[in-house]
N, C-alpha and C positions, 0 to 999 in steps of 0.2 A: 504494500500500500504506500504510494510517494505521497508527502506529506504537501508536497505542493499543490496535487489534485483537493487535500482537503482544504488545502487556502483557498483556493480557486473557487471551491463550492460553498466555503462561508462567504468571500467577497459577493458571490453573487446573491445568495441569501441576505446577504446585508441589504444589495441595492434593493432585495426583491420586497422587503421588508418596509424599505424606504418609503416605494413606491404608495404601498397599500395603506401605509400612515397615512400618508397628504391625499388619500382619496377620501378615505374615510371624515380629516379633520374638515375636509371644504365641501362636507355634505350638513355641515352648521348640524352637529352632533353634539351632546351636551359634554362637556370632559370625557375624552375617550375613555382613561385611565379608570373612571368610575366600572365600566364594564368588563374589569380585571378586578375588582374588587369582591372576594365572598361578602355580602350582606350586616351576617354574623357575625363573621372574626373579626372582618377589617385583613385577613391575610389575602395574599393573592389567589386567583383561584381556580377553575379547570379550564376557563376559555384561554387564562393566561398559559397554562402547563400545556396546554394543545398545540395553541400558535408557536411554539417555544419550544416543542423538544425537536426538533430537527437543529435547531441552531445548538441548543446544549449538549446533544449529541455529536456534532461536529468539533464543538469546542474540548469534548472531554476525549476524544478520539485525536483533533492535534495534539492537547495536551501531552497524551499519554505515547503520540509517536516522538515527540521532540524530547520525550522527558525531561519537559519542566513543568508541569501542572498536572497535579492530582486534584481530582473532585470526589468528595464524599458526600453519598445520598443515604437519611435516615429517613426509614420509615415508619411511623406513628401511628399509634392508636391506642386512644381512650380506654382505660380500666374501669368499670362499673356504671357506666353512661347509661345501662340498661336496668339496672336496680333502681339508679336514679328517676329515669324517668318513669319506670312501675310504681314506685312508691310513695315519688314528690310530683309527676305529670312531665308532660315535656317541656313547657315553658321555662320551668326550673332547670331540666333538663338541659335545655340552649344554653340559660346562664352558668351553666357548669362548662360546654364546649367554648363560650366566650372567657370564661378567668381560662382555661387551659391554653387557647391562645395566645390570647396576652401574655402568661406564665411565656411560651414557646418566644414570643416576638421580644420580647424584656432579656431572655436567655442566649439569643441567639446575637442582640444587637443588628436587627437588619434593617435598612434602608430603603421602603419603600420606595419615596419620594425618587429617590435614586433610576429606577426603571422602568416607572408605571405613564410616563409619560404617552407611551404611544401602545398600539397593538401587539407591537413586534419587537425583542431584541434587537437594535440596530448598533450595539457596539460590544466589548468583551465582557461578561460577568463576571466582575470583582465582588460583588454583595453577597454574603448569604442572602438565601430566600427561603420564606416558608410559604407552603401553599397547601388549601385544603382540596382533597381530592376526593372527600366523601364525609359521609354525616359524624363520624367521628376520627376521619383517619386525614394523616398531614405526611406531605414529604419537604423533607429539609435539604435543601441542595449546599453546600462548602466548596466553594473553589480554593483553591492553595489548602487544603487539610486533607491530611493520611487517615483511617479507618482509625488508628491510633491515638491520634488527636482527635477526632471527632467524638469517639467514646470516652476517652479522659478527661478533656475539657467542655465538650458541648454538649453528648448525653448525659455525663454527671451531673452537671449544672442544672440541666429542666428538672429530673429527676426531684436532684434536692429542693430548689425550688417549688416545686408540685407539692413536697409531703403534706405543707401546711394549710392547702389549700380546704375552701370551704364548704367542700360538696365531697370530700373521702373520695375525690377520683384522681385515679395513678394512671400512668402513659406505660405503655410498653415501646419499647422501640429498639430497629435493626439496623444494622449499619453496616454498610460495604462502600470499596471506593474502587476507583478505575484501575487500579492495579490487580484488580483479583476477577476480570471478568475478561477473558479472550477478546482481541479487536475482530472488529465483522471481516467475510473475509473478502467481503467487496465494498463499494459506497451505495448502490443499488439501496432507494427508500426502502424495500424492505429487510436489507441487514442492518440500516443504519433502525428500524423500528426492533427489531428483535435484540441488538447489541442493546438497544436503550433498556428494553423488556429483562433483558436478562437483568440489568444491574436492580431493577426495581424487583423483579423475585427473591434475588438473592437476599435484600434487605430485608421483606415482606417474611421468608422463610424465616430469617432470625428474629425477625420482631415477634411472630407465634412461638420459636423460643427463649423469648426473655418473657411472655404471656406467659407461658407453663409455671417457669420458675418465681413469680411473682403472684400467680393465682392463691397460693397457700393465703398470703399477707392480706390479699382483697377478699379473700372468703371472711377472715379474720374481721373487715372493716366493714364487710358485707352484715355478717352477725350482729355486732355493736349495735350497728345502723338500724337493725329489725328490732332490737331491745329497745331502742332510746325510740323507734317512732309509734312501738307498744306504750313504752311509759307515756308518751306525750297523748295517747287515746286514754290512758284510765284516768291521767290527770284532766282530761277534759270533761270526760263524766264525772266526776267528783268532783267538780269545780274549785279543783288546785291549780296553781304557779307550778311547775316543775323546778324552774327554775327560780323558787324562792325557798329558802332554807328550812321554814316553819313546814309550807305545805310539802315540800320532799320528805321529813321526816313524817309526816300523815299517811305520807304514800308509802315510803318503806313500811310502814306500819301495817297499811291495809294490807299490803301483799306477803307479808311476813302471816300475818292471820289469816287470810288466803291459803298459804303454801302448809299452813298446820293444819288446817281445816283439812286439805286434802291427805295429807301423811293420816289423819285420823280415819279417813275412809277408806283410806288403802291396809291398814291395817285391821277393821272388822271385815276386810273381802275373807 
């Protein structure tokens, strides 16, 4: 693969890029940029990741023949989104995908403003980008970072940042970079879609195993969560405060007399 053909085919993607921005802004269109935007998160989002992987696909492919730029793709998805909205609705729901966002965009330090100007990538990707690409799943794109760095300093980072968040939802996420995924072995739009596919499986496979090994903790958060939204129903019929000191000990009380009441019946069975 001459690294020259894939200069050649990003120059022209550039101009082709160009082109379809100035069609688009002198159709007196409201801020293009807004129609890259997900709603909800404020991250970018699947019109943008569409218009966009051929160019980042080209870019991570010179990168990776010049060896000088590695790209790392994390992919993301929401721990207990599904509890959540079973137990509190979706609305609440959302606002738990909205702080995990934020939590992502806070974490990553990315730049919007930086690329959203127009349709199309029309110069090289220096920014991390976050982008949602489903109701609870995000891919993190890194240019200049090893799988390495990405897992030690950027999945760490959301990570710890999430623990405290106020909806008991944790992220799992997978991380691979251009150095661990064979180049296509042509530039043909379909190797350059399958070389991209591949890097996003490979991610995808490890984020369902960092799922496994963090399922133990969320069943854990999962439980809590059915206790305390139990307490918050018997406090409501008893017209207690749960969270006022006097009526919590009423409540420990009832349920203490409760919990005798039954050991009592279970032992004339």
């Amino acid at each position: 693969m001459k690294k020259e053909r894939v200069k050649e085919l990003k120059e022209d993607l550039i101009k082709e890029n160009n082109k379809y921005t100035k069609i688009l802004n002198n159709k007196d269109l409201p801020e293009t940029y807004k129609y890259l935007i997900d709603d909800l998160t404020q991250l970018l989002n699947q019109k943008f990741f569409f218009n966009n992987i051929k160019f980042l696909t080209l870019s991570m492919i010179e990168g990776t023949i010049n060896n000088e730029q590695i790209f790392s793709l994390l992919y993301c998805d929401i721990d207990g989104l599904k509890f959540l909205n079973d137990t509190k609705g979706h609305q609440i729901g959302d606002k738990g995908i909205k702080v995990i966002a934020d939590i992502i965009k806070e974490s990553i330090r990315t730049k919007r403003e930086d690329f959203v100007d127009n349709f199309f990538l029309t110069k090289e990707l220096k920014e991390n980008i976050a982008i949602r690409v489903g109701g609870d799943e995000f891919i993190i794109i890194l240019p200049n970072c090893s799988k390495e760095l990405a897992e030690s300093k950027v999945a760490n980072r959301i990570k710890n940042n999430i623990k405290n968040n106020p909806y008991h939802l944790g992220l799992s996420i997978g991380i691979t970079d251009t150095k661990e995924v064979t180049l296509p072995p042509s530039l043909s739009d379909k190797d350059l879609k399958d070389y991209f596919q591949n890097i996003i499986n490979l991610a995808e496979k490890r984020m369902y195993e960092d799922k496994v090994k963090s399922k133990g903790n969320q069943d854990q958060k999962h439980n809590h969560q059915i206790i305390l939204n139990n307490n918050l129903r018997l406090c409501d019929s008893l017209g207690l405060d749960y969270y006022n000191e006097e009526d919590y000990l009423l409540l420990k009380k009832e349920m203490d007399l409760a919990r005798n009441t039954l050991l009592q019946k279970e032992k004339k069975k």
